[in-house]
C-alpha positions as CSV (number, residue, x, y, z in Angstrom):
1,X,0.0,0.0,0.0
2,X,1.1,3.4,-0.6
3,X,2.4,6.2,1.7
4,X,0.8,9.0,-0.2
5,X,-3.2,8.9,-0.3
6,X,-4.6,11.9,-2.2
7,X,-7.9,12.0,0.3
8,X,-6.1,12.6,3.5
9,X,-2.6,14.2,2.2
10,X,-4.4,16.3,-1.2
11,X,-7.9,16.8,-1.1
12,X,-9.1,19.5,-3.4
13,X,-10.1,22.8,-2.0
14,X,-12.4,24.8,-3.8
15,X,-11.3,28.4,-5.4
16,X,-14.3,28.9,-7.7
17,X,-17.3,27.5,-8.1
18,X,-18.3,26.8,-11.7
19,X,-20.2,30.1,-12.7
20,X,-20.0,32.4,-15.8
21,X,-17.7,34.7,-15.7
22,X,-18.9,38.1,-17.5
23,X,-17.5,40.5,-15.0
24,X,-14.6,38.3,-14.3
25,X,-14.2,37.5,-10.2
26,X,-11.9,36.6,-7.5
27,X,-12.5,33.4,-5.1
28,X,-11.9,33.3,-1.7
29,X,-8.8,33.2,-0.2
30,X,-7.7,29.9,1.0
31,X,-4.7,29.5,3.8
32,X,-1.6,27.6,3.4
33,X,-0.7,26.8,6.8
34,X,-1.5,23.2,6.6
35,X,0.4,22.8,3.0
36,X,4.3,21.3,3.3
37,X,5.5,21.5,-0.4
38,X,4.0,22.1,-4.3
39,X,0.2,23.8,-4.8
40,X,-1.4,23.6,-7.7
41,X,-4.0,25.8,-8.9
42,X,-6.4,23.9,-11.4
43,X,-8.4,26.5,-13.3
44,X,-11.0,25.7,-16.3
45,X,-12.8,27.5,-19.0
46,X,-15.5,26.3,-21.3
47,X,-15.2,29.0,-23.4
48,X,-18.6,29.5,-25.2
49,X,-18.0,33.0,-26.5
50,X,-14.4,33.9,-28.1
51,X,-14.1,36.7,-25.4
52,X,-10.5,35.6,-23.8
53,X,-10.3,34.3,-19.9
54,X,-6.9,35.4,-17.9
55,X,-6.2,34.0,-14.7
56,X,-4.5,34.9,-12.2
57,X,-3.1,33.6,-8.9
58,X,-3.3,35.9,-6.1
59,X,-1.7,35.6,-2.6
60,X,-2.8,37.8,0.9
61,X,-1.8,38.3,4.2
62,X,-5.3,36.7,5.2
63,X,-8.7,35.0,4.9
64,X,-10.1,38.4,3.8
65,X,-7.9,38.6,1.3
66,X,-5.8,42.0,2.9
67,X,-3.1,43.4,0.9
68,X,-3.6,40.8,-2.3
69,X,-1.2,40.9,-5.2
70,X,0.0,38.3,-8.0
71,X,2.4,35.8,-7.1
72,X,4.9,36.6,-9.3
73,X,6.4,33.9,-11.8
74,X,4.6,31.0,-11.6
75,X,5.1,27.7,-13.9
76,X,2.4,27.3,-16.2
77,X,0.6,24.4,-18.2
78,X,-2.2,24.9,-20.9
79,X,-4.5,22.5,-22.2
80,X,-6.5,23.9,-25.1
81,X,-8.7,21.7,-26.0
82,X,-9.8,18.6,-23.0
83,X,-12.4,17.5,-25.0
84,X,-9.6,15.7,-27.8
85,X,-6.6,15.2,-25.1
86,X,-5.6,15.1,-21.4
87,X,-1.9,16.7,-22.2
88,X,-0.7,19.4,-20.5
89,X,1.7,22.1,-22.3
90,X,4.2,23.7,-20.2
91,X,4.0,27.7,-20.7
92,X,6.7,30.7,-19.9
93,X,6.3,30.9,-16.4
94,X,4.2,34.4,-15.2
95,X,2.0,35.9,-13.3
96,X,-1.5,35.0,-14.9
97,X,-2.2,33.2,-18.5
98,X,-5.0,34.3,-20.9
99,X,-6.7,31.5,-22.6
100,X,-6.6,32.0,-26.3
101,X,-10.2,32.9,-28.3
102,X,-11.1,29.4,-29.7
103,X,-14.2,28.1,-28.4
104,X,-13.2,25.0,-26.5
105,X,-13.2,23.1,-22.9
106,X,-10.0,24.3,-21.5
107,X,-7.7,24.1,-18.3
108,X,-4.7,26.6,-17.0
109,X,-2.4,25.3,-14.4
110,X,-0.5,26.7,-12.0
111,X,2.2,25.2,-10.3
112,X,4.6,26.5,-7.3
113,X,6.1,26.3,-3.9
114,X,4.8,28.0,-1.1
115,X,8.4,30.2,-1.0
116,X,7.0,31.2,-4.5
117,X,4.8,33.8,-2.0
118,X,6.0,37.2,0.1
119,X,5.9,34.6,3.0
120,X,9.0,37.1,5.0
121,X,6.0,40.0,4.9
122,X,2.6,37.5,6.3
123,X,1.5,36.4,2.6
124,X,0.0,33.1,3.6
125,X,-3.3,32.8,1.8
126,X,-4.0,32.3,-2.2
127,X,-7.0,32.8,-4.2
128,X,-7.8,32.6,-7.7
129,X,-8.7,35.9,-10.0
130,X,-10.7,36.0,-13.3
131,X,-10.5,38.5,-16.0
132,X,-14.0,39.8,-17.8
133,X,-15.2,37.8,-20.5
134,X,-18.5,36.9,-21.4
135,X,-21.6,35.4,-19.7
136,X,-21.2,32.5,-22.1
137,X,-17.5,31.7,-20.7
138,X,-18.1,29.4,-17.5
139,X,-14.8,29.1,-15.3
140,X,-14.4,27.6,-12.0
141,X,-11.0,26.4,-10.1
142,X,-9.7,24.5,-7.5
143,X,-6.2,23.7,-5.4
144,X,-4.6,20.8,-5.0
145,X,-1.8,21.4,-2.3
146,X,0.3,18.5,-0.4
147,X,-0.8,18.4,3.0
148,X,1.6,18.8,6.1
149,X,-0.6,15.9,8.0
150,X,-2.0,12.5,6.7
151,X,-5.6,12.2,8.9
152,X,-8.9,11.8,8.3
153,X,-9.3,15.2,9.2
154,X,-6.4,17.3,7.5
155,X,-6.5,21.2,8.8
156,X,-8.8,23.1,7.3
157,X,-8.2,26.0,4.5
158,X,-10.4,28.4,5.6
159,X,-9.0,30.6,8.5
């Protein structure tokens, strides 16, 4: 049997919940204290409408999201098209990706460390940050993070 067991050490946290995305919108802010090592943030489009989606990781000195700014470069992978293949396409590494204006299921993801935020000035919390589009765009997003305690129980996100 395996050490690692993605319900207890990995469980997804929600960023967005699948909505359209007109006026573009930032999730809540989600804390880090019970992540040891690599987050990734696992944002989607299906892009009805050719109005383009950019996403952007944010980090904050709290659950209120107090003093948020980009986490500045961040690895990137694109998929442009889920519906034909599961491959993700490494991208220059930044501080946000906009999806491109085809009209397709698609997924951004991010990828970083938790020294990758201001942690020397209290940035301990990320959230997720959409650009306007169009009502027909529906995003949503989520975090996958490896967990500092294997339980039944792992600490919560929401501080």
């Amino acid at each position: 049997m395996s050490q690692f067991d993605f319900i207890y050490q990995s469980p997804p946290v929600a960023l967005l919940a699948p909505a359209a995305d007109a006026a573009g919108r930032t999730g809540p802010c989600k804390s880090l204290r019970g992540v040891s090592s690599r987050i990734t943030l696992v944002c989607r489009v299906n892009q009805g409408n050719a109005a383009q989606v950019t996403f952007t990781p944010l980090q904050a000195t709290n659950s209120s999201g107090a003093n948020s700014k980009a986490i500045p470069q961040v690895p990137i992978f694109y998929n442009a098209d889920a519906s034909v293949s599961d491959t993700l396409v490494a991208q220059p590494a930044y501080l946000s990706f906009q999806t491109d204006a085809t009209l397709k299921d698609k997924f951004v993801v991010f990828r970083f460390e938790p020294g990758n935020l201001d942690l020397a000035n209290g940035f301990n919390h990320i959230a997720i940050q959409t650009s306007a589009s169009n009502a027909a765009n529906i995003t949503d997003a989520w975090m996958l993070a490896v967990g500092r305690y294997q339980q039944a129980a792992p600490p919560a996100s929401e501080v």
